[in-house]
Structures are given as C-alpha cells and as structure tokens.
N, C-alpha and C positions, 0 to 999 in steps of 0.2 A: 042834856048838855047845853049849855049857853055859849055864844057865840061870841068870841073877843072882839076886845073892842081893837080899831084902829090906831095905831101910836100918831100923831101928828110930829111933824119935823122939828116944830118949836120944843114937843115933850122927848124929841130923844137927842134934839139941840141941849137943852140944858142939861140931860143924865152924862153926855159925853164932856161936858164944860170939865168935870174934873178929871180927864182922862188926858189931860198934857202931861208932858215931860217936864219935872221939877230941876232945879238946879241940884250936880251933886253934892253931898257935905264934903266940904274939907278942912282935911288939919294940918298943922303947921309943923315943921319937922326942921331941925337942926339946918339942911341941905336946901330948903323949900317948904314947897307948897302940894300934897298929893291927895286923893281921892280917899276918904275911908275905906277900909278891908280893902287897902290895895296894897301892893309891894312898892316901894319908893324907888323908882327910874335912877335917880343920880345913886345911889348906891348900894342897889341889888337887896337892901333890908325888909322886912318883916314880923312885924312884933319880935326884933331885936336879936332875930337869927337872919344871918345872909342864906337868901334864896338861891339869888345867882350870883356869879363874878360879875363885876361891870369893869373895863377898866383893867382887866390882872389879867397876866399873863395863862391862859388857861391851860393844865394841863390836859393833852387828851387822854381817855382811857384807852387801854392796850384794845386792839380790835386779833378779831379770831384771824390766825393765817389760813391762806389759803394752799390747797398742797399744790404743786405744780402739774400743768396740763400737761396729761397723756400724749402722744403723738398719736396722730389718725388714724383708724385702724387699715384705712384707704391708702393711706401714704406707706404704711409696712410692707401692707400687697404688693403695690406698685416697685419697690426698690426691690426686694425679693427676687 
C-alpha cells in the first residue's frame, strides 16, 4: 500500500475556487422580478396555479370543537 501524497494549500486553494455561490437565475414575470422554480411573492402564483392567497381575504377552515370541561372531580367532593 503506498502512502498519499500531501495536498498543498495552493492545490486545494484552487479545487475550492469553483465552490462559490453563483448568482440565482431569474425571470421576469408580469408583477416583477422572481427566483426560477420559485412561487412569485406579489401574487402567491406558480406555474400558473395560486399557491397561496396574498392579499384576499382568507377564509379559515372550520377547526374541530372542543367539548366543554368537566368540573373537578375535587370540586364535587368538596360541595357534597
């Protein structure tokens, strides 16, 4: 088995040179200016279905009831 060589700083200076952050692409859109395969901010769209509301009035969805608390079983004894 042979024995590796050393990387020197200059050779792993230069392998890391392409390892910045690029600018992202972007495209132009009716509203602006947004980020490819991104949802457009000013009006909640993506590839032409609305994601989110922005903006509207949102309705909530019904949330489950809750049943009404017991009285204590401490508090029975006691009046009793």
């Amino acid at each position: 088995m042979s024995v590796r060589m050393k990387l020197t700083h200059s050779k792993t200076a230069s392998r890391r040179a392409h390892h910045r952050a690029g600018v992202p692409a972007m495209v132009k859109t009716a509203s602006g200016v947004r980020r490819r395969h991104f949802m457009d901010p000013a009006t909640g769209m993506y590839r032409g279905k609305e994601i989110i509301a922005v903006g509207k009035d949102v309705v909530e969805t019904p949330t489950k009831k809750t049943a009404p608390k017991k009285k204590e079983a401490t508090k029975t004894k006691e009046t009793k």
